[in-house]
C-alpha positions as a LaTeX table, in Angstrom:
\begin{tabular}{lrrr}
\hline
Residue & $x$ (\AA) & $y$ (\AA) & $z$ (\AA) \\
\hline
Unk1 & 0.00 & 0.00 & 0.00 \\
Unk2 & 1.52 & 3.43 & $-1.04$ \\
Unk3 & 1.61 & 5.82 & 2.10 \\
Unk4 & $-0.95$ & 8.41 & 2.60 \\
Unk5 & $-3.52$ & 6.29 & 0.75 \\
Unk6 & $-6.54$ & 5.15 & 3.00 \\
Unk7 & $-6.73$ & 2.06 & 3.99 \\
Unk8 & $-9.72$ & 1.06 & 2.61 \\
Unk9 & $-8.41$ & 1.73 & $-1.15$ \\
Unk10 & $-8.40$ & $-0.86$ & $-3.77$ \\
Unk11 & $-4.76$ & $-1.44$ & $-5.17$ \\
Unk12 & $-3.68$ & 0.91 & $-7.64$ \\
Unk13 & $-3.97$ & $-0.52$ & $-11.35$ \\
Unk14 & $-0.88$ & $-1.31$ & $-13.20$ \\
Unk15 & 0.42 & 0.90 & $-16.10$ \\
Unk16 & $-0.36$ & $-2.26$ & $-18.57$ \\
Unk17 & $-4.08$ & $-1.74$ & $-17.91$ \\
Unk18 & $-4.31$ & 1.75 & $-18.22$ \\
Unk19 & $-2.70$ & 1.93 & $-21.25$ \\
Unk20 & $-4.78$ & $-0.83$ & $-22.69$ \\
Unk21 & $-7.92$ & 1.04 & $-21.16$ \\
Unk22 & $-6.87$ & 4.41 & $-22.75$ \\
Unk23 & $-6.63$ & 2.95 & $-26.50$ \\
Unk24 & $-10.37$ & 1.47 & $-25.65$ \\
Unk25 & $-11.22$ & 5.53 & $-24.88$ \\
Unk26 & $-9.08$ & 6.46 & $-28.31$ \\
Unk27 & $-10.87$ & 4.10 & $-30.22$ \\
Unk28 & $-14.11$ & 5.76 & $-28.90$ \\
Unk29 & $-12.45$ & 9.47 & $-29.69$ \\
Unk30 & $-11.66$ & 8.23 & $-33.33$ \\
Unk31 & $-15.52$ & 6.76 & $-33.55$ \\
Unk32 & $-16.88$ & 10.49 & $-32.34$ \\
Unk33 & $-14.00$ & 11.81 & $-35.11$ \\
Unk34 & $-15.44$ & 9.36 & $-37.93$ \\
Unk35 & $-18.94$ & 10.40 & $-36.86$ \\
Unk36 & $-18.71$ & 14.06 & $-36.55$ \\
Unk37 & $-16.85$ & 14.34 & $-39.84$ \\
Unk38 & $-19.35$ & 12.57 & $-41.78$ \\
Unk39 & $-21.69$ & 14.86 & $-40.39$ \\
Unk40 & $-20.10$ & 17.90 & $-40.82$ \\
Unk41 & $-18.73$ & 17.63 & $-44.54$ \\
Unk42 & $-20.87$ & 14.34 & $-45.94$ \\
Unk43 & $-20.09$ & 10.66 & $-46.27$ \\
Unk44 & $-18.18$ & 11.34 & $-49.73$ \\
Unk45 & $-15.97$ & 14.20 & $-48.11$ \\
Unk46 & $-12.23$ & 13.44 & $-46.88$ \\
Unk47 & $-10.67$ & 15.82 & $-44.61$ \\
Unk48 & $-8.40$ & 17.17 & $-47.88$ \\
Unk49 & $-11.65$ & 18.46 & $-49.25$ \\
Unk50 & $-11.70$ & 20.61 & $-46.23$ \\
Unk51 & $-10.66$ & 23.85 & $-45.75$ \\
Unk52 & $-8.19$ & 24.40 & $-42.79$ \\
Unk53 & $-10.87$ & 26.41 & $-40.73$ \\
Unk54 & $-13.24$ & 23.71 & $-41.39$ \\
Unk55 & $-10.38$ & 21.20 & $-39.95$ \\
Unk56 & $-10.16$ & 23.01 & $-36.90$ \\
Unk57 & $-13.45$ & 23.68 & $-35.95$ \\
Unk58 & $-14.35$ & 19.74 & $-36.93$ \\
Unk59 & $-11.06$ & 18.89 & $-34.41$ \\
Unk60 & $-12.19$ & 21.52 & $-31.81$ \\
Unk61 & $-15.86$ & 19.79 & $-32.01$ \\
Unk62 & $-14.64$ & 16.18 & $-31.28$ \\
Unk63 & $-12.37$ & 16.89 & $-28.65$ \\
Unk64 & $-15.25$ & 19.06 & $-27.15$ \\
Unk65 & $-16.88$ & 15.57 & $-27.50$ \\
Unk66 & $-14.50$ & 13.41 & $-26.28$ \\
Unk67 & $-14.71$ & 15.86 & $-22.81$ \\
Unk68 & $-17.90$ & 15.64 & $-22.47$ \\
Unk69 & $-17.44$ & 11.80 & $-22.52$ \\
Unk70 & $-14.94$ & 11.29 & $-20.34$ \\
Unk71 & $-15.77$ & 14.19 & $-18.14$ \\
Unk72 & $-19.33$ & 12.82 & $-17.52$ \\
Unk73 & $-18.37$ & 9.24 & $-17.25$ \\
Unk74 & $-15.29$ & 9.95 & $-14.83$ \\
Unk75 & $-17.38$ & 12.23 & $-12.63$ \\
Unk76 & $-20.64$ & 9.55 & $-12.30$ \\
Unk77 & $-19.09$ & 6.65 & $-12.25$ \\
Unk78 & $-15.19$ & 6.83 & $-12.36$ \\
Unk79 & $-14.98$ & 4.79 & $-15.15$ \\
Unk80 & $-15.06$ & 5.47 & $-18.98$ \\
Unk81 & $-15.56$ & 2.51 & $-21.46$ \\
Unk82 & $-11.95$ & 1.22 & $-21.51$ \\
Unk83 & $-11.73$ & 1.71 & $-17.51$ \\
Unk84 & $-14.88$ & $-0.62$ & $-17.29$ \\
Unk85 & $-13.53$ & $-3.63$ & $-20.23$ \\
Unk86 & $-10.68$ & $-3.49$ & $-17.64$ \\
Unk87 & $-11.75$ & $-3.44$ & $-14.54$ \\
Unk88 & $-10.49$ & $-0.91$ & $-13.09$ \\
Unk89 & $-11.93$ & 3.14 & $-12.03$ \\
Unk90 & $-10.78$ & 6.66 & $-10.95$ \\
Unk91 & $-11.06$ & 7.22 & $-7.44$ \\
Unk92 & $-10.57$ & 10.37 & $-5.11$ \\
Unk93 & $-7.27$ & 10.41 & $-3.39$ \\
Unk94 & $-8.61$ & 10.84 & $-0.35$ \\
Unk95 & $-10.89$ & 8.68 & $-0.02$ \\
Unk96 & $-10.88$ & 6.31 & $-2.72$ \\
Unk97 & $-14.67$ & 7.32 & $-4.06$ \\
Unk98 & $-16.29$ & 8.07 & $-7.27$ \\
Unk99 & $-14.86$ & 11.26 & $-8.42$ \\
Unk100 & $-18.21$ & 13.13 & $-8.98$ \\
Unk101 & $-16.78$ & 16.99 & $-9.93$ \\
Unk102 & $-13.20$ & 16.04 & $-10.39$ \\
Unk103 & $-14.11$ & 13.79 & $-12.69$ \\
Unk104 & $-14.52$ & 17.05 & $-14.59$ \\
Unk105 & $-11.29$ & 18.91 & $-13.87$ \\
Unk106 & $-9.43$ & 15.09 & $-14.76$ \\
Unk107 & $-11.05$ & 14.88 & $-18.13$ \\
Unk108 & $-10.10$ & 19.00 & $-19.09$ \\
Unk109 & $-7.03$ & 18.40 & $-18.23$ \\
Unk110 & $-6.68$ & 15.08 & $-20.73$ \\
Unk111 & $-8.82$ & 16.19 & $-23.32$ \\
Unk112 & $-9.03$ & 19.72 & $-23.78$ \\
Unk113 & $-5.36$ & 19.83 & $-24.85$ \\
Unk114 & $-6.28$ & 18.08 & $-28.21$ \\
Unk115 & $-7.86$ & 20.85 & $-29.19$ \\
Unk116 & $-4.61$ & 22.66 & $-29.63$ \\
Unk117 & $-3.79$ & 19.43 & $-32.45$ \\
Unk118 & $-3.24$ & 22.27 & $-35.11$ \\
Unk119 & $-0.82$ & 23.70 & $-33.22$ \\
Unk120 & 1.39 & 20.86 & $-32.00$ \\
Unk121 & 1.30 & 21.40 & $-28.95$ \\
Unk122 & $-1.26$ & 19.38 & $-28.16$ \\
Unk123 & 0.52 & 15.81 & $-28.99$ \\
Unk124 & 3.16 & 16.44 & $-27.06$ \\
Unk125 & 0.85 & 17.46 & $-23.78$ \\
Unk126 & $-0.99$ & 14.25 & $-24.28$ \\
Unk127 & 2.02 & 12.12 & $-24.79$ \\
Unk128 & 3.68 & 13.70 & $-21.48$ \\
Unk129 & 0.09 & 13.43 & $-19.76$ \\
Unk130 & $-0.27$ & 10.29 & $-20.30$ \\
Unk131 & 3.39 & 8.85 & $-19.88$ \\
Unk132 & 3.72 & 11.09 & $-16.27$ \\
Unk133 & 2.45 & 8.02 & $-14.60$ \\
Unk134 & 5.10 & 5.64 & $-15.42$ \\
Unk135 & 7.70 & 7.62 & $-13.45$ \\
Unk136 & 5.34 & 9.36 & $-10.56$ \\
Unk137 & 5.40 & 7.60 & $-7.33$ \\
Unk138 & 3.74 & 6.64 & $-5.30$ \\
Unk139 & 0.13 & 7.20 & $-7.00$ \\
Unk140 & 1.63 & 6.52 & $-10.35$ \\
Unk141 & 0.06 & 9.54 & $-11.39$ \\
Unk142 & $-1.19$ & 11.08 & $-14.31$ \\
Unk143 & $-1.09$ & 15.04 & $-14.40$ \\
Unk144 & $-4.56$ & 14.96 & $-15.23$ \\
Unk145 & $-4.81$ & 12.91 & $-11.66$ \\
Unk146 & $-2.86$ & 15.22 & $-9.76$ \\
Unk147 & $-4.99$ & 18.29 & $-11.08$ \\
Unk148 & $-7.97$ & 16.54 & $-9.86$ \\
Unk149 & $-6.93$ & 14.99 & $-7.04$ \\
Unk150 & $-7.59$ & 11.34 & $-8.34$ \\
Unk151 & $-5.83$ & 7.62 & $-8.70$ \\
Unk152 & $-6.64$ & 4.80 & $-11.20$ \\
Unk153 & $-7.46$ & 2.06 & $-8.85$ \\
Unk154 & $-8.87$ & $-2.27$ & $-9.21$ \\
Unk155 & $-12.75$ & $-1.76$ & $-9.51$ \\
Unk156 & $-13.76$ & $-4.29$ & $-6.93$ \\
\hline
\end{tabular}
């Protein structure tokens, strides 16, 4: 058991599962991209057809999406689709329960980023996001965790 975590916590899930759980989540984002494009410029439309405002705003719109997703997911249940096919959830750090408004501030911190994709910024926050947790200890952390207070934990 890491120190300073209640007692009462489930075990902290391993790095393996998260990552499998958070290409579950990018399958979903790339569904909501697939979706909203066909939408927004027609089935017979690629994104070269589009012009570069029409990029961005279809971008902005899915990662707007993919918030609300994982924002409302994380905050009612503390799990998103790839957190349940793995069994495991986002808990409060101090008290291991369902994250209910940080659930929020966790998913703007992951998701919103993408929405700076044109700029390229917003790779490289996701790709430090999401590898913090393989070097934080002892929470094994994400910094979208430590903004929100929360730890990926074995839904039991």
């Amino acid at each position: 058991m890491a120190p300073d975590q209640p007692s009462d916590m489930a075990p902290l899930a391993g790095l393996g599962q998260r990552f499998l759980a958070r290409v579950i989540d990018t399958v979903v984002l790339v569904v909501f991209d697939l979706l909203l494009g066909v939408a927004f410029a027609g089935p017979d439309t690629n994104s070269s057809d589009m012009s570069r405002g029409e990029q961005v705003l279809l971008g902005v719109l899915v990662f707007a999406l993919y918030f609300a997703y994982e924002g409302a997911m994380t905050a009612a249940r503390g799990q998103t689709l790839g957190k349940i096919a793995l069994g495991i959830r986002v808990a409060r750090l101090a008290d291991g329960s369902v994250p209910g408004r940080a659930g929020w501030v966790r998913a703007a911190v992951y998701a919103l980023p993408g929405v700076l994709v044109a700029a390229v910024v917003g790779p490289l926050l996701w790709l430090l996001d999401s590898l913090w947790c393989s070097w934080d200890r002892p929470y094994r952390q994400c910094l979208h965790d430590k903004a929100a207070r929360t730890v990926v934990v074995a839904a039991v």
